[in-house]
Structures are given as C-alpha cells and as structure tokens.
C-alpha positions in Angstrom: -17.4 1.6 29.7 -14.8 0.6 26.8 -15.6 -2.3 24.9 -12.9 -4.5 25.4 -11.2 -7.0 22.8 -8.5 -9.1 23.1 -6.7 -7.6 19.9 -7.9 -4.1 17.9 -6.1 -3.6 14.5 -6.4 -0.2 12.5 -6.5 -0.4 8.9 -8.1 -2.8 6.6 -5.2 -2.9 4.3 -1.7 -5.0 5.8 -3.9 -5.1 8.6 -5.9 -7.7 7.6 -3.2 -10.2 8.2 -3.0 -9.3 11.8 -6.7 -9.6 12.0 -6.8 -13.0 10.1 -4.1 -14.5 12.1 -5.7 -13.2 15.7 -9.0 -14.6 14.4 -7.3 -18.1 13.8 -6.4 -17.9 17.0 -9.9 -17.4 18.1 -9.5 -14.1 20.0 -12.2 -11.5 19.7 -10.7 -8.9 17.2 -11.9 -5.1 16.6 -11.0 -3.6 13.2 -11.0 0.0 12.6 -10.8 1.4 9.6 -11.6 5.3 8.0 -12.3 4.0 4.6 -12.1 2.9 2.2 -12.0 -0.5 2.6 -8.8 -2.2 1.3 -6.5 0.4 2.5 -3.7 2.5 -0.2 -3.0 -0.5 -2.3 -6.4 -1.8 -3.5 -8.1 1.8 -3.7 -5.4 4.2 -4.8 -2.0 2.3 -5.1 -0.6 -1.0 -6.6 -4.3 -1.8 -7.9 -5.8 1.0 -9.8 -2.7 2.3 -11.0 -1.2 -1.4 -12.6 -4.5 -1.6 -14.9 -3.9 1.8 -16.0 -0.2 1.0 -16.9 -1.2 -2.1 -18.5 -3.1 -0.5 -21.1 0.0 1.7 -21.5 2.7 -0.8 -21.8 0.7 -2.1 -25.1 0.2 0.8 -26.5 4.0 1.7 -26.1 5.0 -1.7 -27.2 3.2 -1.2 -30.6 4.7 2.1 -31.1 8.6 0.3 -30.4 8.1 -2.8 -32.8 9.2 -0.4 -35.5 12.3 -1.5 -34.5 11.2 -5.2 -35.2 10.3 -4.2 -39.0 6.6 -4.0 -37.3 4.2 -1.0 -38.6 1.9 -1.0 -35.6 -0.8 1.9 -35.4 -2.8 2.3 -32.9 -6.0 3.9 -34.1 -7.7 4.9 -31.4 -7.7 5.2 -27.1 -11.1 5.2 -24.8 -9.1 6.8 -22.4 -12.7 6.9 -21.0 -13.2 3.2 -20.3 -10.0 2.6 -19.5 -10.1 4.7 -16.8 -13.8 3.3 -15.9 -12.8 -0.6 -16.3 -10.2 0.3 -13.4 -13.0 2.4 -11.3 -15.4 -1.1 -11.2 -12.3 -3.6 -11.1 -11.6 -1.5 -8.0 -15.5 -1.2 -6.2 -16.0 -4.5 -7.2 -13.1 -6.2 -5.0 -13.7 -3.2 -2.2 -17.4 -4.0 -1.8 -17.2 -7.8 -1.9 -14.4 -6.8 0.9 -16.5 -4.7 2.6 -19.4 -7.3 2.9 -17.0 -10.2 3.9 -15.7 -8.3 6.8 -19.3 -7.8 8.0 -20.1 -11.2 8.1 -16.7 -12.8 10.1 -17.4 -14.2 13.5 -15.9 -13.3 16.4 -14.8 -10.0 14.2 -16.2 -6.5 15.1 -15.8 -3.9 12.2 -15.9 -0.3 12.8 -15.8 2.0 9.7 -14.9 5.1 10.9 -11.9 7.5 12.1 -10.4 6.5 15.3 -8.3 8.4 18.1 -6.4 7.3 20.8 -7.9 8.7 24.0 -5.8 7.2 26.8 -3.6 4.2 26.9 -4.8 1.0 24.9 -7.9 2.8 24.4 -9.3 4.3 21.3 -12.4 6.4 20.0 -14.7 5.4 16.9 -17.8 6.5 15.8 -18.7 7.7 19.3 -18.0 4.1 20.8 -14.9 3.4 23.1 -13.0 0.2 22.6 -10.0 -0.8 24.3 -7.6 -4.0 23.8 -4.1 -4.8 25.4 -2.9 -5.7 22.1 -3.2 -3.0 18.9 -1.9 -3.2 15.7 -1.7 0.1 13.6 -1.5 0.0 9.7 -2.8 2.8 9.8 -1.6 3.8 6.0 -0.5 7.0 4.7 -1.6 10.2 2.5 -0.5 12.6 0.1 2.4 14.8 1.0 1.7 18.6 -0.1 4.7 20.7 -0.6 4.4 24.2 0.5 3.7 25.9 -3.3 2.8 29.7 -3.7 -0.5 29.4 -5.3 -0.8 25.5 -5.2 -4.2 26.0 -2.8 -5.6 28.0 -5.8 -5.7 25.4 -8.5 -7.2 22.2 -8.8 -4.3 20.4 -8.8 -4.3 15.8 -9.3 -3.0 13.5 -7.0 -2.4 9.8 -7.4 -5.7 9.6 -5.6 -7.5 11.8 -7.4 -6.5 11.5 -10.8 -8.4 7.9 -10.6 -11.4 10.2 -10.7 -10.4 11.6 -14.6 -13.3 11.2 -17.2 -11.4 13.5 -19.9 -7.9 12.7 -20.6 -5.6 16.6 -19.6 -4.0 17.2 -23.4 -1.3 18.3 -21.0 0.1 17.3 -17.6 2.7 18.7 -15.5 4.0 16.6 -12.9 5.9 17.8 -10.0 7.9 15.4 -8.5 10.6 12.5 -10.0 9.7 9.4 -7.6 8.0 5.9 -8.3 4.6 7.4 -8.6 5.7 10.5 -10.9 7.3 8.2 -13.4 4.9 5.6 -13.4 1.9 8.1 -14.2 4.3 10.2 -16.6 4.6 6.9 -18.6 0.9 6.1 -18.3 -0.1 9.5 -19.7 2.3 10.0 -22.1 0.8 6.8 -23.6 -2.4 8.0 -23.7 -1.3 10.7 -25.4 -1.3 13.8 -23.3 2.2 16.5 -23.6 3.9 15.1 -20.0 6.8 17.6 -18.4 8.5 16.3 -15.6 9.7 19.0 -12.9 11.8 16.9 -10.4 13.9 18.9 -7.5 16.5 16.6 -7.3 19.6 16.5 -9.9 18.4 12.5 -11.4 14.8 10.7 -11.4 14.5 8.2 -8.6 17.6 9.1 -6.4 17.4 5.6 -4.2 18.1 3.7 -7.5 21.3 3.1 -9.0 22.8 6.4 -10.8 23.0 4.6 -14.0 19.3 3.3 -13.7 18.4 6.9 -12.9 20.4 8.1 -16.5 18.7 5.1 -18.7 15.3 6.2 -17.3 15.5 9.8 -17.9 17.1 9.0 -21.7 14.3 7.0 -22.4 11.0 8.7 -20.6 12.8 12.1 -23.0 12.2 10.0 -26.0 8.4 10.6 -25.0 7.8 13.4 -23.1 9.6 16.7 -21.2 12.1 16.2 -18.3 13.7 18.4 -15.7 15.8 17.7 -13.3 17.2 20.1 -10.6 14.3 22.0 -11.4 12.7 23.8 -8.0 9.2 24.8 -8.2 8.4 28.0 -6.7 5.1 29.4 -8.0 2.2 28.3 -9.5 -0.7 30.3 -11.0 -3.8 30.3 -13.2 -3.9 31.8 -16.6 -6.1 31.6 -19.4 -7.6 28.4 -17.9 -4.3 26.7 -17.8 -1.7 26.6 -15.0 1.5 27.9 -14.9 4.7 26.3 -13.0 7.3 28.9 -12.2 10.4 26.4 -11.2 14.3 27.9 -10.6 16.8 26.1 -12.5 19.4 25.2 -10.5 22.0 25.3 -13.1 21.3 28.4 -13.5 19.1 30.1 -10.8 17.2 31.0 -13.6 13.3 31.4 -13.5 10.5 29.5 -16.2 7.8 29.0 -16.8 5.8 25.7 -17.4 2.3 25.6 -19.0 -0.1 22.6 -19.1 -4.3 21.6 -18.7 -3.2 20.1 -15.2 -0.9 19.8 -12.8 -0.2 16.3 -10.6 1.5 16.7 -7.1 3.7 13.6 -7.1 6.5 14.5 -4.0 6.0 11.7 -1.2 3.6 10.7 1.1 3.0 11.4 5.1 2.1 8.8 7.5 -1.4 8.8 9.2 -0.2 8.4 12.4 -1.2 12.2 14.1 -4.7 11.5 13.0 -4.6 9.1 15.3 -3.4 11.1 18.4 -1.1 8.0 18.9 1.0 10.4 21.7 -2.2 9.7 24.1 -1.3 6.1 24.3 2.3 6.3 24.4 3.5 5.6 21.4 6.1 8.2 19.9 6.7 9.1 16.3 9.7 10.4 14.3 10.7 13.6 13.2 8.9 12.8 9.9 5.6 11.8 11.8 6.1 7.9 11.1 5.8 5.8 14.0 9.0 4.7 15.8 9.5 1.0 15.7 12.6 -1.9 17.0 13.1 -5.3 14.6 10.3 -6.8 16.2 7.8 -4.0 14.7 6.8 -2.7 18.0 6.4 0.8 19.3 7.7 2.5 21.9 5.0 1.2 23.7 4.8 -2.6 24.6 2.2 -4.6 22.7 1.6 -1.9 20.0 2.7 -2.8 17.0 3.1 -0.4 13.4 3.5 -1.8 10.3 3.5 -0.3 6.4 3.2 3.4 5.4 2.5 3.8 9.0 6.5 3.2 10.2 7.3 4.7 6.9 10.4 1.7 6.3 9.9 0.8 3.4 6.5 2.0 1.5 5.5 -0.9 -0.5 3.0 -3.3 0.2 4.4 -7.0 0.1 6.9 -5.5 2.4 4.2 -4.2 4.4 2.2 -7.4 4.4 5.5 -9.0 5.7 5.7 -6.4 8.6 2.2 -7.8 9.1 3.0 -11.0 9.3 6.1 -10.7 11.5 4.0 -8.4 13.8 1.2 -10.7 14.4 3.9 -13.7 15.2 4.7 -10.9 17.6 1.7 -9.7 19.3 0.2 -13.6 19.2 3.4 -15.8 20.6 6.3 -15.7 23.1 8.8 -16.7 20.8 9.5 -13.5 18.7 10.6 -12.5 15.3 12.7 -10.2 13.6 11.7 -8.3 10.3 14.6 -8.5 8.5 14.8 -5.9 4.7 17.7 -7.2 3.3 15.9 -9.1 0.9 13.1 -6.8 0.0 12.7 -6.0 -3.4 10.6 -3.0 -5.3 9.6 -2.3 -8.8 8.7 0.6 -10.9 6.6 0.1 -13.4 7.3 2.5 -15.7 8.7 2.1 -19.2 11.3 0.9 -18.8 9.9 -1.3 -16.1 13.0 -0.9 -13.1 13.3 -3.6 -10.2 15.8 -3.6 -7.2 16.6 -5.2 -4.4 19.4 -4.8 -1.4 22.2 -2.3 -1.6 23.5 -0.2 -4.3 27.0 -0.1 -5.1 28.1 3.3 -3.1 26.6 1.8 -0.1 27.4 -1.9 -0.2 31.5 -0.7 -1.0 31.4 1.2 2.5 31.7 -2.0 5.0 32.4 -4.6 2.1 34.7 -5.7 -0.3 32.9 -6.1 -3.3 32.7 -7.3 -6.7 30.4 -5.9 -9.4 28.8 -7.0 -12.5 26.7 -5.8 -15.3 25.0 -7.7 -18.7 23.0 -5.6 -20.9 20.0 -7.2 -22.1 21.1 -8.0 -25.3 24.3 -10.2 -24.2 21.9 -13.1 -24.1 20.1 -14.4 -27.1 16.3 -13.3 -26.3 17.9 -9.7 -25.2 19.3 -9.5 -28.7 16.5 -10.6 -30.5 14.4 -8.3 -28.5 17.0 -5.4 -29.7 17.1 -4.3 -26.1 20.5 -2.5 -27.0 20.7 -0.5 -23.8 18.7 -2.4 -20.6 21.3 -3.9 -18.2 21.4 -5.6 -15.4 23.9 -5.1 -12.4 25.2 -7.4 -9.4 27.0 -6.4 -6.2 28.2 -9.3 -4.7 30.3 -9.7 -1.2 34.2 -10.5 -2.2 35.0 -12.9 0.4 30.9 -14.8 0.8 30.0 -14.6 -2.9 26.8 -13.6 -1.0 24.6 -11.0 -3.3 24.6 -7.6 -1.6 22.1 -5.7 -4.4 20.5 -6.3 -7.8 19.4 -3.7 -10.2 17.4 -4.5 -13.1 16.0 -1.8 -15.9 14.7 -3.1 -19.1 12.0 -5.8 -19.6 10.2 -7.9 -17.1 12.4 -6.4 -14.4 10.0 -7.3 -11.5 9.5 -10.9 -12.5 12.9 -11.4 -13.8 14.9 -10.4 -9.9 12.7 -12.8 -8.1 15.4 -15.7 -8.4 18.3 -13.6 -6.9 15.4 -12.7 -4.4 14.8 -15.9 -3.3 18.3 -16.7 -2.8 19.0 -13.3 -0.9 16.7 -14.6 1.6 17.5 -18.3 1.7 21.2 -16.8 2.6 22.5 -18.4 -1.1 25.2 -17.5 -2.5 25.9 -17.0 -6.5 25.9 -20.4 -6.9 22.9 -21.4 -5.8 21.9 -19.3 -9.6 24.8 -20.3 -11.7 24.6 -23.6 -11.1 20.7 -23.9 -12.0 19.9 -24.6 -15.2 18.4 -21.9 -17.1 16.5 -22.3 -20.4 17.9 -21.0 -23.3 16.7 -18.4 -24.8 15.1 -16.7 -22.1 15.4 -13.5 -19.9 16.1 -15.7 -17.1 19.7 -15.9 -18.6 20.0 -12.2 -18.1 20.8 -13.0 -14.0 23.4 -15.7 -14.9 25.2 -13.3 -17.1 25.6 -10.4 -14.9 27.2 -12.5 -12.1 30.0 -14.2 -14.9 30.9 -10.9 -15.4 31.6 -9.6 -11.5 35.1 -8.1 -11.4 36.7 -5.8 -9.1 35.1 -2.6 -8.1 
C-alpha cells in the first residue's frame, strides 16, 4: 500500500516554497529529494559560485585603480582557502537545512531518488507514496556535448570544479554562456592562463549584441577568447589536454593547450530520471517538462517549476514559479506566472544585468523608442572613469511603458532593480523620472538612459 499525502513535492530547492506554503495550510506534505539538500543554487549554483567571484571582483578592482592614480598590488592569493571558506559556507547552511527538514511536523522527508510508477504515485527508497497533488522542482544537471575524446579526460564542471584544492595554471573553457564567463572571470583573477572556445559568433547570444562586444573587449584584456570556434577533438598529451576546435572563419583546425578543461555548454532537465511519462506528464523535445501560465503539466494537479520546465533558469524566477504554483495547487482562484518582468545578472567583470526584451525583438510587434547613457554621462560614472559601460532602454512609443533594460558596467544587478519594479507595477517612464534621485550616484544612470530615448 502507497503512503498517501495530501501534497508530495520533489526537490528541496524552489520546492521548498510549495512545501512551506502546503504546510501552512496544514496538509500532510512528502518531500523528495536525491541530494543534496538545497537543490542547484545553494550547493553548486548562485551560492558557491558568488563567494568565489567576490574574492575576484577585489582582486580585479585593485588591479583597475591604476586608472585612479592607485598602485595596488596584490601580493599574494590562498586560492586554497578561498575555495575552502566557500566549501563550509556551503555544508554549513546544507546541514543546518538538512536537520530542519527532519524536525517539521506534519512533514515527511525522503532523501533519495524517486520514480514515477503509475499515476500520482512515485517510488523512493523502496517506499511507495502517492498524493493527488505533486509539485516537481526537480532541478537540472550538466549538459555534455558529444566531444571525441571528452570521456577520456578528467574534464571540470561548474559542479565539480567546487572540488579544486590546486588552482589549474591553465583553464580552457568550452562554452560562452553565464556560467563560462563568470568562472573565466573568477579564474582569470586568480591567476590561471583562461581561453574561451565559444561556438557561437558573440559571448552570451540572449543579451544585447552590443553587451555581447563590451564583454568580449574587456574579458580579452584578461585572458584568451574565441568565438565561432567549434570544438571537435579533445586529447591527452604530455599530462595536458588538447582542444582541437574548427574556426569557422576559416574551417581551419587548432589546437588549444591547458592543465584543464571546464565543460560550460548548458544544462539538461532532470525530468527523465524521474520517469515522469508513467504518470502522465509529457516533456519537450529538449526533455523539460511541458507547462501552461498556471505552471501546470499536462497532467492536472502536477505542477513543474525551475530548471525542471527549463523557462527561464534562474532561481528567483524559479522561486516565483514556486510561488505562483503553490497559489495553484492550494486555492480555486488561480494565477498566472507572468516573465515580463524577470530580470537576470551575470556576474562577471563587467557585471551584466537585463530584464524584458531586447531591441530586435521588442521592434517586431512595437513601435519603439531607444536609449543609451554610458556610465560616465553622470557624475559618479565619470569619476569612476567608467569610459565605456552603458546602459540601454527600450521603451513602447505610444505607452512609454519599458519593454527591456540592459545594463553592463558596475552594480548592474542592483542598479536595474528600480526599472524592475516599475516593469511589474505596470509604470511607465515616469514613474522613474519623476523620483528623485540622489546626486551623485549610479542610480542616475537609469534616469539618463530614458532622457535620451529617440527613434529607433
């Protein structure tokens, strides 16, 4: 006989919001979850990776106030306990997690891999537990591209690079995406020789072209990038790897030597480890799980949310799917997820944020007006010397509503916030030129970019 629960959520990370909200509810709740505790974010995502890069940023920031008349010199880098700080930061918060989940009434916590078996029903650790409401957040993993010889190294991925004790004196990454640029910055800081060998003709193709160009210029001041570079090949040789990548300039073949090599090209949804077919629920031709505005499946009273529906991989947008999926699965009255508004950031150096459209989408089904302020058209920009970080506004002709805003320089991520908040809110420009904003400060920067919208 199944044990039977009112609601069964899979995946400790987004999850947890479904399981907190059913549990104020006072339903018995089953929580499944493969380990480790904490899901992508807290063990080999957001987390980990952010205390690395903040060790970076300084170090890169000492190295720039040259420009400042600074001399900065940065004697020496424990690439060893930085990398160790972020190991315990990271057990620390899993195993007080861990503990906490034990301890929940009316909460039943099953560490282990689950299966669907038949409809509403799942397998774990031998046990059977079925409920007629299931939330999956079920995560994701590390996409491997299909490499000659890639089985026969010991190649890094974001996950298992958190594992370094010896800093690689070289590093070739493979890939151009949020994760590739962020740990190119990282170890380029700590001082390993970084090339970049991205497919794709520009770094980062869903951000603004321009954003894309700035990145690339500035990531070359500190390391080695290719673009439209396809690897084919790679080998061992004389304890170091070899990358064998076509140029597609010129269909040319080279060759690419470093210590190590980190596998940066996407991710894959965990959804087929989960024989989610058994209870109805179909997938994608990508293997994320199908779901409508309401984050449901194709199957009623299953919801997926995060890495799992593979919308939009970040986790405060996954958290929000959480949220909007247990209003769902817990009330009559239902809710729409709604992305319009949902921002991301890079957080590599140049730190880059975003959020909505770009300008070659937004101009298909608008009319549209664009601005861009580089940093240093406001006073703190200038006395910064940020000479070439811009900002850039897309804003609806006839609403003055903001389609998109793209933001490379400093402070990026904290900076879009305000044109986030008025995205949602369903503002228009003047809800942020007519608030005061202190002079001199980066705020300014937002204020600027929309006094200078003018016809596409």
């Amino acid at each position: 006989m199944a044990e039977k629960y009112d609601v069964i959520v899979i995946g400790s990370g987004a999850g947890m919001v479904v399981v907190e909200e059913a549990l104020a509810h006072g339903l018995k709740v089953a929580l499944v979850d493969k380990g480790p505790t904490g899901g992508t974010c807290l063990n080999t995502g957001c987390i980990p990776s952010k205390m690395l890069i903040v060790a970076a940023d300084r170090i890169v920031e000492a190295h720039e106030s040259k420009k400042l008349g600074i001399s900065a010199e940065i004697k020496s880098i424990d690439f060893k306990f930085i990398m160790e700080r972020m190991r315990k930061n990271v057990a620390s918060y899993r195993d007080r997690m861990t503990k906490g989940l034990s301890e929940v009434d009316g909460l039943r916590f099953y560490q282990g891999e689950a299966r669907f078996i038949k409809d509403y029903t799942l397998e774990v650790n031998g046990k059977t537990i079925s409920a007629n409401k299931i939330c999956i957040a079920s995560g994701s993993r590390v996409s491997v591209p299909p490499i000659k010889g890639l089985e026969k190294i010991d190649y890094l991925t974001n996950e298992t690079l958190l594992q370094l004790k010896e800093k690689p004196e070289s590093l070739i990454i493979i890939g151009g995406g949020y994760v590739a640029v962020e740990y190119s910055h990282f170890f380029a800081a700590m001082g390993t020789r970084v090339t970049i060998l991205e497919m794709a003709n520009r770094l980062i193709l869903s951000e603004e072209p321009a954003i894309s160009e700035l990145l690339k210029k500035r990531l070359s001041q500190r390391m080695t990038v290719h673009t439209s570079a396809l690897v084919e090949e790679i080998r061992r040789q004389d304890g170091n790897c070899v990358v064998v990548a076509k140029d597609a300039d010129s269909v040319a073949l080279k060759e690419y030597t470093a210590e190590k090599v980190l596998v940066a090209v996407g991710r894959r949804s965990n959804a087929d480890l989960l024989n989610v077919a058994k209870t109805g629920v179909e997938t994608d031709s990508h293997g994320y799980i199908k779901v409508n505005d309401f984050m449901e499946t194709t199957k009623k009273n299953i919801y997926a949310v995060g890495d799992a529906n593979g919308q939009q991989m970040f986790t405060h947008v996954a958290n929000r799917e959480a949220s909007v999926a247990a209003n769902n699965l817990l009330h009559d009255v239902k809710e729409k997820m709604n992305y319009g508004a949902a921002p991301h950031a890079v957080y590599s150096h140049p730190q880059i944020a975003s959020v909505g459209r770009t300008e070659e989408t937004a101009k298909k089904d608008h009319s549209i007006l664009v601005g861009i302020a580089r940093y240093a058209e406001i006073a703190k920009g200038e006395a910064m010397m940020e000479e070439d970080s811009f900002a850039k506004a897309i804003v609806d002709k006839e609403t003055d509503k903001i389609l998109g805003f793209h933001i490379i320089g400093p402070n990026a991520p904290e900076l879009i916030q305000e044109v986030v908040d008025t995205m949602e809110s369903g503002g228009t420009i003047s809800n942020i030129m007519s608030g005061m904003h202190i002079h001199p400060a980066l705020s300014e920067l937002a204020q600027q970019a929309l006094a200078n919208l003018a016809e596409d």
